[in-house]
Backbone bond lengths (Angstrom), bond angles and torsions (degrees), N, CA, C in turn:
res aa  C-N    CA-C-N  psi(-1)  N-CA   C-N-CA  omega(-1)  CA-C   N-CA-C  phi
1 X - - - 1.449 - - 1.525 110.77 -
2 X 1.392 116.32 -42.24 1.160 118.90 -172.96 2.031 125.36 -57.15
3 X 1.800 85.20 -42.59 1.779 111.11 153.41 1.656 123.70 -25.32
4 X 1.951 92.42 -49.16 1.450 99.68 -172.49 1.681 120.97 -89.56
5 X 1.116 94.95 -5.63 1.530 85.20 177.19 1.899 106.43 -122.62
6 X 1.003 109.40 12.19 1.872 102.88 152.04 1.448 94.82 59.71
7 X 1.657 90.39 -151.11 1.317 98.15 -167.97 1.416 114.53 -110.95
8 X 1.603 113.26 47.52 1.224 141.87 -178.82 1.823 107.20 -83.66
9 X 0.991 134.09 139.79 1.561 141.16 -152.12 1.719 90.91 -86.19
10 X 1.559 101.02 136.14 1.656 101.52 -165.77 1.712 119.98 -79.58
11 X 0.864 94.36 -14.88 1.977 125.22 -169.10 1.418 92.13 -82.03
12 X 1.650 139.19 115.05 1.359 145.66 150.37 1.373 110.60 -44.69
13 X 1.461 126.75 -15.82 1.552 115.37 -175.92 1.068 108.04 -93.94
14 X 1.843 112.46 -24.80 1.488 107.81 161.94 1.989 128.10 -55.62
15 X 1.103 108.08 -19.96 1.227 117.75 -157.69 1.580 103.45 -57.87
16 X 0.742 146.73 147.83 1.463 149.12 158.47 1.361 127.62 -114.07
17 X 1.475 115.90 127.16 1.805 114.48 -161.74 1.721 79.60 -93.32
18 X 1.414 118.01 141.35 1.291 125.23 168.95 1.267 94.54 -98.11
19 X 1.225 163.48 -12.85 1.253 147.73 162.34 1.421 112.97 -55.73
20 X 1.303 123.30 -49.97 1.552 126.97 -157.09 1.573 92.66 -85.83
21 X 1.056 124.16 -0.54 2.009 123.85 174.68 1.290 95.80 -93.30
22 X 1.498 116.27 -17.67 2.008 94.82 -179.77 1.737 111.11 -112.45
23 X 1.206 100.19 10.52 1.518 105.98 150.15 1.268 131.45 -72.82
24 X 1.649 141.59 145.50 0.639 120.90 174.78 1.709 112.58 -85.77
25 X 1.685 101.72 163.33 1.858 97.42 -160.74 1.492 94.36 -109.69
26 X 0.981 86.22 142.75 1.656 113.03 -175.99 1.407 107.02 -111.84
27 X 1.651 136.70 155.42 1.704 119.78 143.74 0.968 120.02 -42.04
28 X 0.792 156.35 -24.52 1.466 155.31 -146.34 1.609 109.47 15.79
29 X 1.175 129.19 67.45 1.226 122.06 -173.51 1.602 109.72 -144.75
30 X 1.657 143.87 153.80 1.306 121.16 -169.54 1.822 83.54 -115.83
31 X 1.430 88.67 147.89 1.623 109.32 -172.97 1.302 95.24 -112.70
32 X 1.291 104.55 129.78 1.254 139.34 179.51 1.738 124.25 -103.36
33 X 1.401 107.84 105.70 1.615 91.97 -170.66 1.626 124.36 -111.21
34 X 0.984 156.38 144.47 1.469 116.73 -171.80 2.317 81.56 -106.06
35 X 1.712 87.17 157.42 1.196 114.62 171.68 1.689 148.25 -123.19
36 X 1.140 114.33 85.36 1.531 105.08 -159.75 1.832 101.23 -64.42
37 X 1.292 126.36 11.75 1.707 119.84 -175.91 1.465 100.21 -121.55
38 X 1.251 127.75 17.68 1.438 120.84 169.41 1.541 108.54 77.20
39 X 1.753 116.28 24.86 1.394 129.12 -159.92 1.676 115.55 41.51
40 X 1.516 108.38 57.46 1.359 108.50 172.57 1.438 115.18 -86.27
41 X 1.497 98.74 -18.29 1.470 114.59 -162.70 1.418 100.69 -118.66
42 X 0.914 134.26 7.76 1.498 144.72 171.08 1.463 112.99 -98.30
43 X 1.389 99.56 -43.22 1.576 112.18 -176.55 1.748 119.94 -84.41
44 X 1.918 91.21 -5.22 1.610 79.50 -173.42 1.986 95.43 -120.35
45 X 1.353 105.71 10.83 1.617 120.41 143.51 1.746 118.37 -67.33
46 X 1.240 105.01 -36.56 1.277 97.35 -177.12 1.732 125.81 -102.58
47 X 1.288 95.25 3.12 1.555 106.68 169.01 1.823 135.34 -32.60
48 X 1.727 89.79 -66.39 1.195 83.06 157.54 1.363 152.14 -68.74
49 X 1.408 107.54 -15.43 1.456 115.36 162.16 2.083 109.39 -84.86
50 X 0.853 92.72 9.20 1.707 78.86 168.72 1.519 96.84 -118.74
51 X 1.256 134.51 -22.47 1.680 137.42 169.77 1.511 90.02 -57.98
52 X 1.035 133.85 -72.19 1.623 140.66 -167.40 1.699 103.23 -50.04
53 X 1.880 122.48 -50.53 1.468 118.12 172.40 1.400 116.74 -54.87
54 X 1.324 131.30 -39.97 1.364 139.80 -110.61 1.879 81.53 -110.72
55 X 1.139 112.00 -38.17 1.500 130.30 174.28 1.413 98.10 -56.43
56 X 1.093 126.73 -52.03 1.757 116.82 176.60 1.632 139.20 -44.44
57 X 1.117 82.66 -19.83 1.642 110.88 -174.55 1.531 132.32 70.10
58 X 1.905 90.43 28.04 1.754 105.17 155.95 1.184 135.64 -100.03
59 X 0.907 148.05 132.68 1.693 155.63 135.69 1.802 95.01 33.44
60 X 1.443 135.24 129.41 1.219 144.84 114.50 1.099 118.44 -68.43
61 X 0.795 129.82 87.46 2.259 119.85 -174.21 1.693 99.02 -97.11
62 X 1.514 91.82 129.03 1.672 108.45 -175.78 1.508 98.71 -111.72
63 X 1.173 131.85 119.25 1.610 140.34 -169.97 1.525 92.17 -102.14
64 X 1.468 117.32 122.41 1.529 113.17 136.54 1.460 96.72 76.64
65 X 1.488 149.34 20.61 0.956 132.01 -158.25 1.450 100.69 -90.19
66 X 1.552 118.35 150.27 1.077 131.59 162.21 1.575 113.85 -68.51
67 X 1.623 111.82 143.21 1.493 122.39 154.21 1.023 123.46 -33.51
68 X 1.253 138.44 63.85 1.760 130.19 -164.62 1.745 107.07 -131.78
69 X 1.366 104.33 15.07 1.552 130.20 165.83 1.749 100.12 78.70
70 X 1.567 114.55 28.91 1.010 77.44 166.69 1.957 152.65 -132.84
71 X 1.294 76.46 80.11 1.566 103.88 -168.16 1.450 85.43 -91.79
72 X 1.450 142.06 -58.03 1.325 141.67 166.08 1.422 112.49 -27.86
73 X 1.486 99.29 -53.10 1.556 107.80 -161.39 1.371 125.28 -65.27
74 X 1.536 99.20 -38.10 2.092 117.83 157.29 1.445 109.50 -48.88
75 X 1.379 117.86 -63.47 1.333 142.85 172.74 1.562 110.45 -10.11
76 X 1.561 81.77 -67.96 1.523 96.25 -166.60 1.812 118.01 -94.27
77 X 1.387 87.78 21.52 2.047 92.24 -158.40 2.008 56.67 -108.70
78 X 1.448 131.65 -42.98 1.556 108.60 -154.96 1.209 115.48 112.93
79 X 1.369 112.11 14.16 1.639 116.89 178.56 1.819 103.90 -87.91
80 X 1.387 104.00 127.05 1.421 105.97 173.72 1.766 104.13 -60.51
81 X 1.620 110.52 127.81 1.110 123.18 177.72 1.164 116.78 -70.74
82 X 1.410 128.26 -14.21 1.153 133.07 -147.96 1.811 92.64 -107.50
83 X 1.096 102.55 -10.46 1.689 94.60 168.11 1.532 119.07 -118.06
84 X 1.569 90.96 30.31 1.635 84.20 173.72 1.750 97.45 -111.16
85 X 1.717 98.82 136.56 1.156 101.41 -176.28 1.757 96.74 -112.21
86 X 1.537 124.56 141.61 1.768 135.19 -166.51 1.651 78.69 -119.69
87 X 1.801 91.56 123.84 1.029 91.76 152.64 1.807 109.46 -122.10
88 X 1.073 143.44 156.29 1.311 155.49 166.65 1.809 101.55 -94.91
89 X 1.564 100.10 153.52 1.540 109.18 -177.23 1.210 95.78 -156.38
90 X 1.283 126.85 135.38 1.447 136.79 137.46 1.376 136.57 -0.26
91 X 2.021 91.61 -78.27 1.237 106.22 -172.57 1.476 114.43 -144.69
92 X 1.386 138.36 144.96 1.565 129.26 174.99 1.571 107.29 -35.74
93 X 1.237 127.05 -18.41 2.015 97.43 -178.17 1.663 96.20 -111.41
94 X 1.222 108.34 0.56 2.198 98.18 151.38 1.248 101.50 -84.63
95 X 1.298 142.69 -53.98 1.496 142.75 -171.64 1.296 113.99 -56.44
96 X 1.609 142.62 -41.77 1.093 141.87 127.73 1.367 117.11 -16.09
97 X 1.818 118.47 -74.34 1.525 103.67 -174.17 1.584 114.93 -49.90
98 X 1.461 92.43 -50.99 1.533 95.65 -163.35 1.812 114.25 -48.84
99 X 1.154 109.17 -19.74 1.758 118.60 -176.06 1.297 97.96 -89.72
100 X 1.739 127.22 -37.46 1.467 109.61 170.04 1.526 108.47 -59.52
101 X 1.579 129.50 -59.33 1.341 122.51 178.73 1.283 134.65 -25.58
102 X 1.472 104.60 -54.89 0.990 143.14 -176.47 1.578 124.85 -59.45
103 X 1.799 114.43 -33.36 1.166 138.04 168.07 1.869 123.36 -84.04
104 X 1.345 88.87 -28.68 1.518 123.82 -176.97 1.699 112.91 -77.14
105 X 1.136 91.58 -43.45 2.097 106.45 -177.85 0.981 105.83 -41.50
106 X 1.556 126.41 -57.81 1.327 118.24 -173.40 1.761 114.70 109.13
107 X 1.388 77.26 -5.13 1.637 95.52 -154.68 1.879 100.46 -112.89
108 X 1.074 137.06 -2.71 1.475 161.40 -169.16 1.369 108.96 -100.71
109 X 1.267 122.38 119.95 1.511 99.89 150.57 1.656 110.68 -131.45
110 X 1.314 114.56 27.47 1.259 121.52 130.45 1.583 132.31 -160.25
111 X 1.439 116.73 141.12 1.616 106.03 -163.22 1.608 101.17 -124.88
112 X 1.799 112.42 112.86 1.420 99.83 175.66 1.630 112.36 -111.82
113 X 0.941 132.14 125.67 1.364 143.61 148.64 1.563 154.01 -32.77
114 X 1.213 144.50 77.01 1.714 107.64 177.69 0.816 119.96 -116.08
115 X 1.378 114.53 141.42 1.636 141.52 -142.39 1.782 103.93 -121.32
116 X 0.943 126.53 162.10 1.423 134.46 153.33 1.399 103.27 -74.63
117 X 1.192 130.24 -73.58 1.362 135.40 -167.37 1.935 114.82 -178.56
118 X 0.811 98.45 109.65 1.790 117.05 169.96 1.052 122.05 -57.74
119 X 1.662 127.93 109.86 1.645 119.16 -175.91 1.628 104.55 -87.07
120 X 0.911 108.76 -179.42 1.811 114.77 -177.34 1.639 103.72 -64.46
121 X 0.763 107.82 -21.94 1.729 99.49 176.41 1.888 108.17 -77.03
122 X 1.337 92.69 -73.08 1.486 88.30 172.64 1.566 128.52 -50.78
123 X 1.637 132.80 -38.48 1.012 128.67 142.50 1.533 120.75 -23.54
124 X 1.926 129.45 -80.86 0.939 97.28 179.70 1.408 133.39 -109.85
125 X 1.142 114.29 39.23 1.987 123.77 121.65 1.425 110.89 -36.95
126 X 1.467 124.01 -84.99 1.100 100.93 -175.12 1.605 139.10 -65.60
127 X 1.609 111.22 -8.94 1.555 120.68 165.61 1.827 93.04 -55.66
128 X 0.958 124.07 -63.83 1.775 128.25 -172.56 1.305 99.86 -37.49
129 X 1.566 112.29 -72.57 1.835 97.09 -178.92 1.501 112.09 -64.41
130 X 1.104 140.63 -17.09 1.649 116.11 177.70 1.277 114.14 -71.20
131 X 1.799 114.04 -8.90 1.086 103.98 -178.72 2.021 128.24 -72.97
132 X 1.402 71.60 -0.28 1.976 89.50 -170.32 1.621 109.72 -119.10
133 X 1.325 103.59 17.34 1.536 114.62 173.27 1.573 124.97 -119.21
134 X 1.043 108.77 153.37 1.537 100.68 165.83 1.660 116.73 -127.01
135 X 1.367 97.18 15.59 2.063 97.65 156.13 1.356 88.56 -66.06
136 X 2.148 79.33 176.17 1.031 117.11 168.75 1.582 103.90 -99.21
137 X 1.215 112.29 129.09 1.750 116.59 178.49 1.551 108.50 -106.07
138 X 1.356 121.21 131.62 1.372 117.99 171.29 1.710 99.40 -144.67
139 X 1.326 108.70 144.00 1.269 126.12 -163.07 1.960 107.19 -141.30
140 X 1.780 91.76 97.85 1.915 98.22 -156.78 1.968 79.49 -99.13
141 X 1.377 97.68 130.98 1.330 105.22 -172.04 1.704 91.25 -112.61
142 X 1.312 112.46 166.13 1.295 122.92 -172.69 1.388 120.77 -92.95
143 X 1.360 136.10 79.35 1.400 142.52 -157.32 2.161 111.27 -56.58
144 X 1.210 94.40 -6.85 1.272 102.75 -169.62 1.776 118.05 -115.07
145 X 1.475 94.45 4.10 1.904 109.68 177.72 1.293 91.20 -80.94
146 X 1.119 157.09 14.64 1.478 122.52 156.06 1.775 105.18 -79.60
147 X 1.674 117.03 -10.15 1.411 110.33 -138.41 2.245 81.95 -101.60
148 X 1.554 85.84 151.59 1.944 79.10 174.82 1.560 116.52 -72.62
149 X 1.172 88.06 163.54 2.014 100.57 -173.64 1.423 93.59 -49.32
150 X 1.395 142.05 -37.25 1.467 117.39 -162.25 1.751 112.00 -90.14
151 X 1.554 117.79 -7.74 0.928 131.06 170.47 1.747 111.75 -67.00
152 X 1.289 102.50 -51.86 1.384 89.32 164.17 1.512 137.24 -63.18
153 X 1.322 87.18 -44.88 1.335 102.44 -174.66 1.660 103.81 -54.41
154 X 1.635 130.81 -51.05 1.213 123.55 165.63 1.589 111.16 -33.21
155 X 1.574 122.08 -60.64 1.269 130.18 -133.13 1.995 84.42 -89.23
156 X 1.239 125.67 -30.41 1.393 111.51 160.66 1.200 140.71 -66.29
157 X 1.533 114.52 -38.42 1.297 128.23 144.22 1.577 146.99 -2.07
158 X 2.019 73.71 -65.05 1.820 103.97 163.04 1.193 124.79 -70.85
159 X 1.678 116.49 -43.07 1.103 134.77 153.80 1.614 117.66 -27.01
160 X 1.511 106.93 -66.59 1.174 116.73 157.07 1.487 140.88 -36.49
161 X 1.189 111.55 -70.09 1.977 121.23 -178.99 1.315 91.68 -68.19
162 X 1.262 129.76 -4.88 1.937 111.66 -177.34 1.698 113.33 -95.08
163 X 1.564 77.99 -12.22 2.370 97.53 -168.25 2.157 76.56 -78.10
164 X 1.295 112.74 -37.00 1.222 106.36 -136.72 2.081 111.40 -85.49
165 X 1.544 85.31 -4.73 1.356 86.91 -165.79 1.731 87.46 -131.60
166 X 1.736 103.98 146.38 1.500 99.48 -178.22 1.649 97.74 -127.80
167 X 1.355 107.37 -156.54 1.108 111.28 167.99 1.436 125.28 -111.70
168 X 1.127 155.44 133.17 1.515 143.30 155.46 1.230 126.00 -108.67
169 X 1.174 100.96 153.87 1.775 104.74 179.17 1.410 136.38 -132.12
């Protein structure tokens, strides 16, 4: 055995893949944000870097996104529409897969999510797959799922009758 490995360093942590040094390095890590606006304001921080991906000619994949207009909001940030792929899900552990898939394809170079909220397991699950990706992963969790359905539902409401009435003078 000793024959076969020369004068190659004996320790596997020494080993070095020369392929993954001529990649370019990314974090590789999925960012997680929490959001009290349903990531309206998260999503229109990250615009310009998905106008700049979207130009490459990979996949934006939007998981689960809420109505928060922003198909306009890409639109108008300059993101080619034509590479945004919507996916819809059921339930948080399809929305999960679908963001592992989705990160995994090869075919993405950015995948955003919305989640209720990620426990430490599912969190780092997905740290494991970013490690084999080079999207950008973002995961906009819902700052307001601890509160009950009628709590929201009030607090949208308000949201609402305030869009609905202005002022004049």
């Amino acid at each position: 055995m000793n024959n076969l490995i020369g004068n190659a360093p004996r320790h596997p942590g020494l080993w070095v893949d020369m392929n993954s040094q001529l990649k370019p390095s990314h974090q590789n890590t999925i960012s997680t944000v929490s959001s009290c606006t349903q990531g309206k304001n998260e999503l229109q921080a990250l615009t310009p870097q998905l106008a700049r991906l979207s130009q490459q000619g990979q996949w934006v994949v939007l998981i689960s996104p809420p109505n928060i207009g922003y198909k306009q909001m890409l639109a108008d940030a300059g993101v080619r529409m034509d590479r945004i792929l919507l996916v819809h899900t059921k339930d948080e552990v399809e929305a999960l897969w679908a963001m592992e898939k989705a990160l995994t394809s090869g075919t993405s170079s950015a995948v955003i999510s919305w989640t209720q909220s990620l426990d430490e397991r599912d969190n780092r699950r997905l740290q494991i797959v970013a490690k084999n990706t080079q999207a950008l992963g973002v995961v906009i969790e819902d700052a307001n799922s601890h509160l009950p359905v009628t709590a929201h539902m009030h607090e949208d409401l308000g949201l609402q009758q305030a869009c609905l009435f202005s002022s004049f003078h």
